[in-house]
C-alpha positions as CSV (number, residue, x, y, z in Angstrom):
1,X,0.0,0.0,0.0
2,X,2.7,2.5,0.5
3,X,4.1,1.9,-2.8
4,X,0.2,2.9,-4.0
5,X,0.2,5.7,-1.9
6,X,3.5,7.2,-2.9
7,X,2.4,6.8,-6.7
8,X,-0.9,8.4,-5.7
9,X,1.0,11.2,-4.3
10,X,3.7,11.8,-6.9
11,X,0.5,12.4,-9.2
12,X,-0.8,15.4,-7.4
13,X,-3.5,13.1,-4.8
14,X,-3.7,14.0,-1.5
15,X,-4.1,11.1,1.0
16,X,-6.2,11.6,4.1
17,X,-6.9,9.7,7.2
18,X,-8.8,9.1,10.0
19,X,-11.9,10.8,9.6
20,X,-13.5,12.2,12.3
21,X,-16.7,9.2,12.2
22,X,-19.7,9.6,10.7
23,X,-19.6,13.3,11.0
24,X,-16.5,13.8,9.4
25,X,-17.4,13.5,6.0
26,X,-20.4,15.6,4.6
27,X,-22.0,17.0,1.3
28,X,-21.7,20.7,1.2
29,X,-23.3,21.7,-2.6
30,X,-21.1,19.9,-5.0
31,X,-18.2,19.6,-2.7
32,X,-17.4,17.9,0.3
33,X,-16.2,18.9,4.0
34,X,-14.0,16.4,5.4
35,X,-12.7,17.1,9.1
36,X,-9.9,14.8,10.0
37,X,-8.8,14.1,13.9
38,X,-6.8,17.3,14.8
39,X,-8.9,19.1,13.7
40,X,-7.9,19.5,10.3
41,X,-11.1,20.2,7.3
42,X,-10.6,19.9,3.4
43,X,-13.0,20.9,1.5
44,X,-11.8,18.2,-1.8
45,X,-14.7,18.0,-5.3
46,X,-14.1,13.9,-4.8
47,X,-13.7,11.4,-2.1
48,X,-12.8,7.9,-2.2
49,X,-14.2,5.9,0.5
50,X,-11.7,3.0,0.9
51,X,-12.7,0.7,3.8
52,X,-13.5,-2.9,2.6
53,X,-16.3,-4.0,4.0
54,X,-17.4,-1.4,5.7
55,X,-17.9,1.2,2.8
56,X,-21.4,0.8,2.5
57,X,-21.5,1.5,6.3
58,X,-19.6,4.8,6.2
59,X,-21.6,5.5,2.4
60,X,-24.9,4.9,4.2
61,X,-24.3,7.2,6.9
62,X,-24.2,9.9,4.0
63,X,-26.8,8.9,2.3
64,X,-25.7,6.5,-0.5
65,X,-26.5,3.1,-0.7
66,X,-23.5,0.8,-2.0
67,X,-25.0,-3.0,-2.7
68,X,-21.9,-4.8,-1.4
69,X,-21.7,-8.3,-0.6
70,X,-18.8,-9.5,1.9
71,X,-17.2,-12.7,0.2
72,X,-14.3,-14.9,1.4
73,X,-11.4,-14.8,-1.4
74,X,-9.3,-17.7,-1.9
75,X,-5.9,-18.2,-3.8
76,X,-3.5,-20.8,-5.1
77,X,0.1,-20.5,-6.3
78,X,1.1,-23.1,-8.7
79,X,4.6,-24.0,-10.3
80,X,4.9,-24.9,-13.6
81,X,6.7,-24.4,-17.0
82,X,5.6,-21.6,-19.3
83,X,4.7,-17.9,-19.4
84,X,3.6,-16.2,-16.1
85,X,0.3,-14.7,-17.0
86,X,0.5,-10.7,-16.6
87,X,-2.7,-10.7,-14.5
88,X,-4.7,-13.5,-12.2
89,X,-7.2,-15.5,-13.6
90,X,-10.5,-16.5,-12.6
């Protein structure tokens, strides 16, 4: 994730965390306010929402419904001979 972060950076986004709870994120006309812990508030035109599961918890408390359904993920690593695929397969 820190790799993903620094890229994110070096591309002009700015990473912030811990919101404030429920009321640290709200819609203010076609912006947002976002108040972090420490009292610090952005006021950024998009936010991404990035906490697994729980996104259509912290989406709901704003009022938009995400239709996420938790699922268990499962993986195998295989050996073989050949070409490495460039992406995983389903």
């Amino acid at each position: 994730m820190a790799g993903l972060a620094a890229r994110l950076r070096e591309q002009g986004v700015a990473i912030r965390e811990g919101g404030a709870g429920d009321a640290g994120l709200a819609p203010v006309g076609s912006r947002w306010r976002l108040s972090l812990d420490g009292g610090e508030v952005s006021r950024p035109g998009t936010v991404v929402i990035a906490a697994g599961c729980g996104d259509d918890d912290a989406a709901g408390a704003l009022g938009v419904e995400l239709p996420l359904i938790g699922a268990k993920g499962y993986s195998v690593d295989l050996q073989g001979d050949g070409e490495t695929p460039p992406v995983a397969l389903i």
